[in-house]
C-alpha positions, 0 to 999 in steps of 0.5 A: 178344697174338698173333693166332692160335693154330694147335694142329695141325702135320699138313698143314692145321696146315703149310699154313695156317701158311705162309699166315699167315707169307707175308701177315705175320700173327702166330701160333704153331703148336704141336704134334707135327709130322706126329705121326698120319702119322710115330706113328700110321700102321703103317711099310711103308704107301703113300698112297692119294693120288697124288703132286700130291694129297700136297702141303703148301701154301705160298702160292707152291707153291714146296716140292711134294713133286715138289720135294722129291723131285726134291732128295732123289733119290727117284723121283717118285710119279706115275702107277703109283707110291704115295707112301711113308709115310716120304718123306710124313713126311720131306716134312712135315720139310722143309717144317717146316724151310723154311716154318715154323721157327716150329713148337712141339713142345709140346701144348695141354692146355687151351683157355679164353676170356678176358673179352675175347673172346680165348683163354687157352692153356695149354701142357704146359710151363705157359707161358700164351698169350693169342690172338685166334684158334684154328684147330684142325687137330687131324686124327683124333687125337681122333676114334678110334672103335671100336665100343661092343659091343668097348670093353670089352676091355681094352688088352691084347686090344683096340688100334685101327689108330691106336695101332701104327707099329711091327708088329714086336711081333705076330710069331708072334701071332694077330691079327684085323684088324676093317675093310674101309676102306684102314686096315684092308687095309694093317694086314692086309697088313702084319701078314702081312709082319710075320709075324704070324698074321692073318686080316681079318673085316668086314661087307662082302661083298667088299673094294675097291680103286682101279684100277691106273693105266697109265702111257702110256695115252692117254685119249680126249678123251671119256674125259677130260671123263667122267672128269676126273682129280682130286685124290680119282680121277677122275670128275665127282663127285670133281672137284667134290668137290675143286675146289668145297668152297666151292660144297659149303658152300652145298647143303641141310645134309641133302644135304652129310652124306649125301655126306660119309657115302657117298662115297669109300668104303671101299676101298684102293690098288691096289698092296696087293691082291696083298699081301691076297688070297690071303695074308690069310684073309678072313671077309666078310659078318660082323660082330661081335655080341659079344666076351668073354676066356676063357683069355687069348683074345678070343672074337668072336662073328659073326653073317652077313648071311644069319643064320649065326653063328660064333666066332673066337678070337684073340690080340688084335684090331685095330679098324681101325674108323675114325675119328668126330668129336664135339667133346664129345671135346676136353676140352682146350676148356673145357666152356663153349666146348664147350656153345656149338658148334653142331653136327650129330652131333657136328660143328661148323657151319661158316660159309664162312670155316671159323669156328664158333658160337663168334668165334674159333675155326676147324676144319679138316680131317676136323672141316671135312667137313660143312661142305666136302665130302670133300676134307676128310679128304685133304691135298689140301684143305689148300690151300683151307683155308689160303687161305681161313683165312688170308683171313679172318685177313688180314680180321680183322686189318685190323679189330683189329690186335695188338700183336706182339712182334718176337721172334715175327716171323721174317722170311720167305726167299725 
């Protein structure tokens, strides 16, 4: 019996990955690598993150994405630069190639729990896989939302950012982008590139980005302990945010969904502003109250936050409306492990080490944000939660080892 099953290759799946390799502890990793970052996400995009925010994690940091870029030729992204979409996907290749070999590109298509306690996985080749333990590091690929008064247009008129990589095919279209978050401003901003007729609607009044950095610029002493750099941007808030997950699991329940809710929220890079304003019309302060399909078009009706109405009619729309977790949305887990989830609004409650209600079965990234604080929707948390995952395997393993097959050993290179 393997000791762990890791369903997920992102950069939690990755990390966490080369954590348990490092320490000698049995377990099989499958799934598409980097498949939202190098599928899902539109080409032409830039991170939000800065360069040593962007990292995937093995234990010894011996392969950052400074270190991959230093091998690779490809200027650093640092200060008053972004981090391309491709040199993050090529990174997450890399990383594969060197620090987990041991990644599956195979799908887990259900997951049911043995009489012993174990898990039984079956795979989409029909192989069988009986494990200890599961981390699911399944990122938001199950968590698409858009929102109910639009489901029911049909694919052809409605589509959400999540399904487009390739933004060639809307050239010449008339398209609208729904959203006022990053996904929605670089989906935009890059539909225009793409020659795309678009305009942007959304409730907010105004749109939002993070402020350019100035390579060179010296901050003051007081400037700094004010507003410490971190790996969410800088101020006091965000670096507990991401160097106190932690510390975060332990506040009042109330408080921690509040944060989770409110914080860091919608806007987008610096470098994409001049690609939207002014280059994209923007319909703000309105959100959609209806939608219907007349004569082959999508017909939006709006309505203002001062009570004013009005319609648009377009090709098709784009939700780039977000992602919402609920676990009732995995149906690869048996619906009995899914009735025994303790959840808050749809997300599971999380014990320190990453566990939920159910022994065995562990969450991390965008599903882990409740319980661990915002950095959990960034690759930056992937470090803490491949360390602290990893710890409590170590810790699991020494109470019950498994037997292994050698085959599933490879020896780790230094």
């Amino acid at each position: 019996m393997i000791e762990t099953a890791i369903i997920g290759a992102g950069p939690y799946g990755l990390s966490i990955a080369a954590h348990l390799r490092n320490r000698g502890i049995s377990f099989r990793i499958f799934g598409r690598l980097m498949d939202s970052w190098v599928a899902h996400m539109p080409k032409g995009m830039m991170l939000k993150s800065d360069g040593f925010a962007s990292n995937i994690y093995d234990p010894k940091a011996k392969f950052t994405l400074q270190d991959f870029c230093a091998e690779r030729g490809i200027e650093y992204a640092h200060m008053g630069k972004p981090v391309e979409l491709a040199t993050f996907g090529n990174y997450g290749l890399a990383f594969r190639d060197r620090m987990v070999p041991e990644l599956e590109d195979k799908i887990v298509v259900s997951v049911d729990r043995a009489a012993d306690g174990s898990f039984l996985l079956r795979l989409d080749d029909g192989e069988e896989v009986k494990v200890r333990r599961v981390v699911l590091a399944i990122g938001i690929t199950h968590f698409v939302h858009v929102p109910e008064n639009l489901a029911h247009l049909p694919p052809q008129f409605l589509s959400h950012s999540y399904n487009h990589h390739d933004l060639a095919a809307f050239k010449g279209r008339n398209v609208v982008v729904l959203g006022a978050g990053s996904s929605a401003i670089d989906m935009a901003a890059l539909l225009r590139d793409a020659d795309a007729d678009v305009q942007l609607v959304a409730r907010a009044t105004s749109l939002k980005f993070h402020t350019a950095p100035q390579p060179g610029k010296r901050r003051s002493w007081w400037q700094r302990l004010r507003h410490p750099d971190s790996g969410l941007g800088p101020g006091m808030r965000s670096r507990f945010f991401s160097d106190a997950p932690a510390l975060f699991h332990y506040l009042p329940e109330g408080f921690r969904l509040k944060v989770v809710r409110t914080t860091l929220g919608p806007s987008a890079g610096w470098f994409v502003k001049d690609k939207v304003m002014g280059r994209v019309p923007l319909v703000l302060g309105y959100g959609v109250e209806r939608a219907e399909i007349q004569d082959g078009k999508v017909h939006l009706h709006l309505r203002g936050l001062d009570g004013s109405t009005r319609e648009i009619v377009t090709e098709h729309v784009v939700a780039a409306t977000g992602y919402k977790v609920d676990t009732e949305r995995l149906k690869f887990l048996n619906s009995d492990i899914r009735a025994k989830l303790e959840c808050v609004k749809g997300t599971p409650v999380l014990s320190s080490n990453f566990e939920s209600s159910v022994p065995g079965l562990y969450f991390v990234g965008l599903a882990a944000a409740n319980s661990f604080g915002p950095v959990m929707r960034f690759a930056f948390g992937a470090g803490f939660a491949a360390r602290r995952v990893t710890q409590a395997m170590a810790k699991a393993v020494a109470r019950t080892p498994a037997k292994v097959p050698a085959s599933r050993m490879s020896t780790i290179t230094e």
